[in-house]
N, CA and C atoms as a LAMMPS dump frame, in Angstrom:
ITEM: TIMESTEP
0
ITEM: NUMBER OF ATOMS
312
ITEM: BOX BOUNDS ff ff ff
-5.0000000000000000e+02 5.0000000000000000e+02
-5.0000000000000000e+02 5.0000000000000000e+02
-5.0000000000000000e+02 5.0000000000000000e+02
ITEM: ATOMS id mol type element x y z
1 1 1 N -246.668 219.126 -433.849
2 1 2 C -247.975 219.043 -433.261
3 1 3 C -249.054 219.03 -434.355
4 2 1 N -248.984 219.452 -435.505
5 2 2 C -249.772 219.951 -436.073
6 2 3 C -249.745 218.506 -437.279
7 3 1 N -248.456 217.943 -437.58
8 3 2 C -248.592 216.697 -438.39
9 3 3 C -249.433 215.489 -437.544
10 4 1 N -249.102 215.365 -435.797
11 4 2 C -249.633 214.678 -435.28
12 4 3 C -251.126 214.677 -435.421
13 5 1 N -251.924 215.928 -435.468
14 5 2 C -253.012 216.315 -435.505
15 5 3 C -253.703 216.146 -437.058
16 6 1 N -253.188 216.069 -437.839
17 6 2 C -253.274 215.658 -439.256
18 6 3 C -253.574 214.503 -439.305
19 7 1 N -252.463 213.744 -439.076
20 7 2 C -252.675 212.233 -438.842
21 7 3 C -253.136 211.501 -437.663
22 8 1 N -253.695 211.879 -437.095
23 8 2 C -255.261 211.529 -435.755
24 8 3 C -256.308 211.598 -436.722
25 9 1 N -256.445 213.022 -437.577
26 9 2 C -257.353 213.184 -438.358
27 9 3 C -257.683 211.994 -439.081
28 10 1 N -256.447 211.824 -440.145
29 10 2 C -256.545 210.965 -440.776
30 10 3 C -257.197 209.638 -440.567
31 11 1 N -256.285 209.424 -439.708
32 11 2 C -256.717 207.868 -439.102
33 11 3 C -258.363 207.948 -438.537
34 12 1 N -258.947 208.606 -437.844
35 12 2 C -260.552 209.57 -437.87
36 12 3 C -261.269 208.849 -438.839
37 13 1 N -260.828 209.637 -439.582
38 13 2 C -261.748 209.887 -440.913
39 13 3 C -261.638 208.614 -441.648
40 14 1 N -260.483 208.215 -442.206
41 14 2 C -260.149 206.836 -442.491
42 14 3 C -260.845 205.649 -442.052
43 15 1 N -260.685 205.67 -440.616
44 15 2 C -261.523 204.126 -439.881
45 15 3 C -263.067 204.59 -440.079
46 16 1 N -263.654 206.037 -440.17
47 16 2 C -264.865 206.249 -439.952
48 16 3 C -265.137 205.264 -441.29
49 17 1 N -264.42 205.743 -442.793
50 17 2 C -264.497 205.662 -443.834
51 17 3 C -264.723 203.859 -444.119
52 18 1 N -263.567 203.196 -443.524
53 18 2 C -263.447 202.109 -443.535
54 18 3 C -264.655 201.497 -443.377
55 19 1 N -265.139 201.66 -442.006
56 19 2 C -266.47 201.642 -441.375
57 19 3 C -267.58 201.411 -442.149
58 20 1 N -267.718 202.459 -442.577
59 20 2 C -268.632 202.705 -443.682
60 20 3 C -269.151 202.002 -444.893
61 21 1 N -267.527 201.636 -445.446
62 21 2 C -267.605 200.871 -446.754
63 21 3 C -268.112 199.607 -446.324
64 22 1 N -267.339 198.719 -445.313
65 22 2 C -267.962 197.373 -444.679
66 22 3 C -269.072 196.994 -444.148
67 23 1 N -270.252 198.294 -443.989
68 23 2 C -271.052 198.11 -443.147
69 23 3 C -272.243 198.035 -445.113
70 24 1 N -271.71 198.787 -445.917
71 24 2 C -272.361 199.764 -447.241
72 24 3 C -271.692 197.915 -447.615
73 25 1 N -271.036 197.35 -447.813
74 25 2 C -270.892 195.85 -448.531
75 25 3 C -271.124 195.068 -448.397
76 26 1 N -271.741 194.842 -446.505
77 26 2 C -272.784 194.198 -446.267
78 26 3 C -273.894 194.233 -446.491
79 27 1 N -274.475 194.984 -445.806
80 27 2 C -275.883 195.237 -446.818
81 27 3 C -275.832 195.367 -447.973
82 28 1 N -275.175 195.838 -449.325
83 28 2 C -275.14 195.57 -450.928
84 28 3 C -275.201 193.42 -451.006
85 29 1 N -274.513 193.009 -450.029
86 29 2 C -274.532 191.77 -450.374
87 29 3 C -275.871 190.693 -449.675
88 30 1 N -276.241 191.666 -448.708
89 30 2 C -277.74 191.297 -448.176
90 30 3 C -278.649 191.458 -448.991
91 31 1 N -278.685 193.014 -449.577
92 31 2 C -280.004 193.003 -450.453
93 31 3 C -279.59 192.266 -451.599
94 32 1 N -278.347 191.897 -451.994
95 32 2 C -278.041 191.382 -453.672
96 32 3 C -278.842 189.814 -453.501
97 33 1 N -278.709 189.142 -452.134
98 33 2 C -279.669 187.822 -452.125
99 33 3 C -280.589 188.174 -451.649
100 34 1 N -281.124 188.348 -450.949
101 34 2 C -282.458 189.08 -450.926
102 34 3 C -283.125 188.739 -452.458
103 35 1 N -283.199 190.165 -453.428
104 35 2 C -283.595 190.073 -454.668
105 35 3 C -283.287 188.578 -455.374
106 36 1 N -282.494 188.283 -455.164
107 36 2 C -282.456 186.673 -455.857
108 36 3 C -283.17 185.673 -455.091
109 37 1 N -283.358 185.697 -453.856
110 37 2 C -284.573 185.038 -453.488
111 37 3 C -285.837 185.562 -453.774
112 38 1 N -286.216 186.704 -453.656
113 38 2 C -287.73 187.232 -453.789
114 38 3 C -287.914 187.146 -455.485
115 39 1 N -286.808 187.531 -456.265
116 39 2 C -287.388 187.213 -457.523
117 39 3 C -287.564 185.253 -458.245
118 40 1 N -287.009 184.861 -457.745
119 40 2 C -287.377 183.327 -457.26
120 40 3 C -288.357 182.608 -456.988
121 41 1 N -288.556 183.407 -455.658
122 41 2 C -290.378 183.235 -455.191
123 41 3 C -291.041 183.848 -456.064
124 42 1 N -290.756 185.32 -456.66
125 42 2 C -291.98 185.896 -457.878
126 42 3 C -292.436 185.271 -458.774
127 43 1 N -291.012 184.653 -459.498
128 43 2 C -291.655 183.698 -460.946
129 43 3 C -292.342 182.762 -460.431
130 44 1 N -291.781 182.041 -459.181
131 44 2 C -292.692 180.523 -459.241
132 44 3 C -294.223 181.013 -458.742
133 45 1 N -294.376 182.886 -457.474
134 45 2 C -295.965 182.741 -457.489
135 45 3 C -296.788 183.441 -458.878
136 46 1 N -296.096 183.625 -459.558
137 46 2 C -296.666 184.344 -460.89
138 46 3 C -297.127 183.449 -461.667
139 47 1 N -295.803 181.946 -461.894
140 47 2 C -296.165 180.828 -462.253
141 47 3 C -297.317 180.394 -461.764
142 48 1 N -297.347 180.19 -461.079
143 48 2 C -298.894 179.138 -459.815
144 48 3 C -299.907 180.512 -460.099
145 49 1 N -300.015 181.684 -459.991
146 49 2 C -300.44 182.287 -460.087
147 49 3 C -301.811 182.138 -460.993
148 50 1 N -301.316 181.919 -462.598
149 50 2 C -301.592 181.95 -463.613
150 50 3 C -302.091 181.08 -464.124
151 51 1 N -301.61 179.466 -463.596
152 51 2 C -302.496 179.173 -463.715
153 51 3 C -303.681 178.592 -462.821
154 52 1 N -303.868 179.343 -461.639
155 52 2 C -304.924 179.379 -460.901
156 52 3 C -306.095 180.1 -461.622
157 53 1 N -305.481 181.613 -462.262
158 53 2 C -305.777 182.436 -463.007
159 53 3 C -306.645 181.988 -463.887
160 54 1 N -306.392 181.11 -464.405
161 54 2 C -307.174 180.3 -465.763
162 54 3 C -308.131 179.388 -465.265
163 55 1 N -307.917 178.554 -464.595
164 55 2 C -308.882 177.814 -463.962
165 55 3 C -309.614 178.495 -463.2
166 56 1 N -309.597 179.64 -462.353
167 56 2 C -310.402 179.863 -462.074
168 56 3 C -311.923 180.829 -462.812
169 57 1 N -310.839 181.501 -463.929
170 57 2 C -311.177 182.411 -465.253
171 57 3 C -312.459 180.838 -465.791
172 58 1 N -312.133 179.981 -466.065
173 58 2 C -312.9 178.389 -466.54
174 58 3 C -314.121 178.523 -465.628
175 59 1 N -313.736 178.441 -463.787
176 59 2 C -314.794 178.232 -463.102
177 59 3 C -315.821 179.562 -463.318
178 60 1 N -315.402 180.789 -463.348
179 60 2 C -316.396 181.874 -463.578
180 60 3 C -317.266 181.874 -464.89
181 61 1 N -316.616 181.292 -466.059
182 61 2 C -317.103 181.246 -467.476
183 61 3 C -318.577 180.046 -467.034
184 62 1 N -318.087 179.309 -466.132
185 62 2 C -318.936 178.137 -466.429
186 62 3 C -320.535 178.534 -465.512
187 63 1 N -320.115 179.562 -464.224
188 63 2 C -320.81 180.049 -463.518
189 63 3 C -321.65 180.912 -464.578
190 64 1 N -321.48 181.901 -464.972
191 64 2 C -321.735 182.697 -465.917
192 64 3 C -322.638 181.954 -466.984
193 65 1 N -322.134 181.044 -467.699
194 65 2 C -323.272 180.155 -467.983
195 65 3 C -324.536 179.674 -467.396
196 66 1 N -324.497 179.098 -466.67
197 66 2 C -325.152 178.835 -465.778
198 66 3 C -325.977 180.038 -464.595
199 67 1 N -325.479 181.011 -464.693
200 67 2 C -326.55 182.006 -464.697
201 67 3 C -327.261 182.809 -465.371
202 68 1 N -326.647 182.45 -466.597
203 68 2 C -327.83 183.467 -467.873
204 68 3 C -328.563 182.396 -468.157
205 69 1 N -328.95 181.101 -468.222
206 69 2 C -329.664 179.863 -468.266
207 69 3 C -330.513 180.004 -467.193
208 70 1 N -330.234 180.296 -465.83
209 70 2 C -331.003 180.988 -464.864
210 70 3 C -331.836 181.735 -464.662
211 71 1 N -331.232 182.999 -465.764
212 71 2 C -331.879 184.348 -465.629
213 71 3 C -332.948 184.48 -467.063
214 72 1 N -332.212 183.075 -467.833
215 72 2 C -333.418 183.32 -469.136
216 72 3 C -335.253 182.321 -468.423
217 73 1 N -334.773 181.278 -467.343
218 73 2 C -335.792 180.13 -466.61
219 73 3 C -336.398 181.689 -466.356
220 74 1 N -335.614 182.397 -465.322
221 74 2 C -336.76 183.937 -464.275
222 74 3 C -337.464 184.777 -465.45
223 75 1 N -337.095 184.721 -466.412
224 75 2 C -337.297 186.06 -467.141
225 75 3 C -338.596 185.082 -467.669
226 76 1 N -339.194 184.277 -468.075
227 76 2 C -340.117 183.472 -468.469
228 76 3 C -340.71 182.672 -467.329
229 77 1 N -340.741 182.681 -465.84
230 77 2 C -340.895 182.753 -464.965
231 77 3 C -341.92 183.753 -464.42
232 78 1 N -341.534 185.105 -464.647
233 78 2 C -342.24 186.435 -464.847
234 78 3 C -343.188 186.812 -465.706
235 79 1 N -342.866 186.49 -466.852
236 79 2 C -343.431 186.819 -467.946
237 79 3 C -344.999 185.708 -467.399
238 80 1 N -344.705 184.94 -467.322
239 80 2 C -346.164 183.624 -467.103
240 80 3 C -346.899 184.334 -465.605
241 81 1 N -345.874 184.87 -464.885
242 81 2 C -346.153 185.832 -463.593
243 81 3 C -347.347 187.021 -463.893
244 82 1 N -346.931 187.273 -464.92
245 82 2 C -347.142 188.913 -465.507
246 82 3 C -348.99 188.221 -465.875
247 83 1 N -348.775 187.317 -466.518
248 83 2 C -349.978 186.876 -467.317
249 83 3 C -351.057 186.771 -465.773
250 84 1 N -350.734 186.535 -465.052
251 84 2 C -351.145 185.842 -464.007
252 84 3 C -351.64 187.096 -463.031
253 85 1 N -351.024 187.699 -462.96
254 85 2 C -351.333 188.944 -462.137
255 85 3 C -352.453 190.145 -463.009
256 86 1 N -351.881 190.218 -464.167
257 86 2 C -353.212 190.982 -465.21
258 86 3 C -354.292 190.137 -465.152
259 87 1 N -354.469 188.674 -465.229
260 87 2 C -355.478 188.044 -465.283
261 87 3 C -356.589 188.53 -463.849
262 88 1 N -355.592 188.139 -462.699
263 88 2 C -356.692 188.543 -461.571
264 88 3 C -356.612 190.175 -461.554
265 89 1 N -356.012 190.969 -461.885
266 89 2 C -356.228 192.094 -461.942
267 89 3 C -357.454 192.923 -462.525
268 90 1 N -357.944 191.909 -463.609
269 90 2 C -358.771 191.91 -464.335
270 90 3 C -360.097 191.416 -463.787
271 91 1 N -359.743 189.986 -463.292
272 91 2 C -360.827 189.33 -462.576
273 91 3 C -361.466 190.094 -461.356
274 92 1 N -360.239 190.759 -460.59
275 92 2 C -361.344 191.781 -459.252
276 92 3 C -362.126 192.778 -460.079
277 93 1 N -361.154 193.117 -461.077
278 93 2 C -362.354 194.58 -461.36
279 93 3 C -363.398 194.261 -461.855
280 94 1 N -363.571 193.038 -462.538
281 94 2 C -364.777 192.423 -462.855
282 94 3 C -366.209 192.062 -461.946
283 95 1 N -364.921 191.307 -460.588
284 95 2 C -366.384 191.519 -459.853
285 95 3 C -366.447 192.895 -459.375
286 96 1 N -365.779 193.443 -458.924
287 96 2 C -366.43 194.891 -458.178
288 96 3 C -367.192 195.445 -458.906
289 97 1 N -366.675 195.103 -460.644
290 97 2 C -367.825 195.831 -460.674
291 97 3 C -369.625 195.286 -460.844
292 98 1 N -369.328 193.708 -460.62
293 98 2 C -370.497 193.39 -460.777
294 98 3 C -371.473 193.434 -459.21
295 99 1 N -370.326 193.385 -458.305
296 99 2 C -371.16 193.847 -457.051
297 99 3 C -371.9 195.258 -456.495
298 100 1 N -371.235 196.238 -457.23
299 100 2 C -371.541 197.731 -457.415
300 100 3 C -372.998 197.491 -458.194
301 101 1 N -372.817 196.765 -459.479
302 101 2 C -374.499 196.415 -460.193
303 101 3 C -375.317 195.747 -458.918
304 102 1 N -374.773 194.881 -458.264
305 102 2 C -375.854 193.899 -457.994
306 102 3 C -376.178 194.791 -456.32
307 103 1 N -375.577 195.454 -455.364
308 103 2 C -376.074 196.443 -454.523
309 103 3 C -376.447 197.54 -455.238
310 104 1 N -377.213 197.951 -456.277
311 104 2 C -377.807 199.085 -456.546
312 104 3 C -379.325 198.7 -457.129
């Protein structure tokens, strides 16, 4: 009774075991392509990647240009602004104060 019960065991534990390994070698052979596809797709989007990377690195350089050429037009823009605003700033206080003379 007791060998029978051994070997029930066995056989148990065994098929559980069996089980196990076939289910553990499928998936090892799922994820093993898996990774060989995804690293596949990585190089080629790393590839394309990079050089989007650059060209677009080109389109910002050129933007960038083209806004400090911008910002040097505003900055002398202002400056002629500046002249312009002290001028009449100057010009009201001039008359006020010549109207303050001329009502007294």
């Amino acid at each position: 009774m007791l060998l029978v019960a051994v070997i029930v065991w066995v056989v148990v534990v065994g098929g559980c075991f069996v089980y196990a390994a076939v289910c553990g070698l499928r998936t090892f052979r799922r994820v093993r392509a898996a990774r060989a596809t995804l690293e596949g797709r990585i190089a080629a989007l790393q590839a394309e990647g990079l050089g989007a990377l650059q060209h677009k690195t080109a389109e910002l350089n050129d933007k960038m240009a083209a806004m400090q050429a911008a910002l040097a037009r505003l900055e002398g823009s202002m400056a002629g602004l500046r002249v312009l605003t002290d001028s009449v700033g100057t010009a009201t206080t001039v008359v006020f104060a010549l109207r303050r003379i001329v009502r007294r």
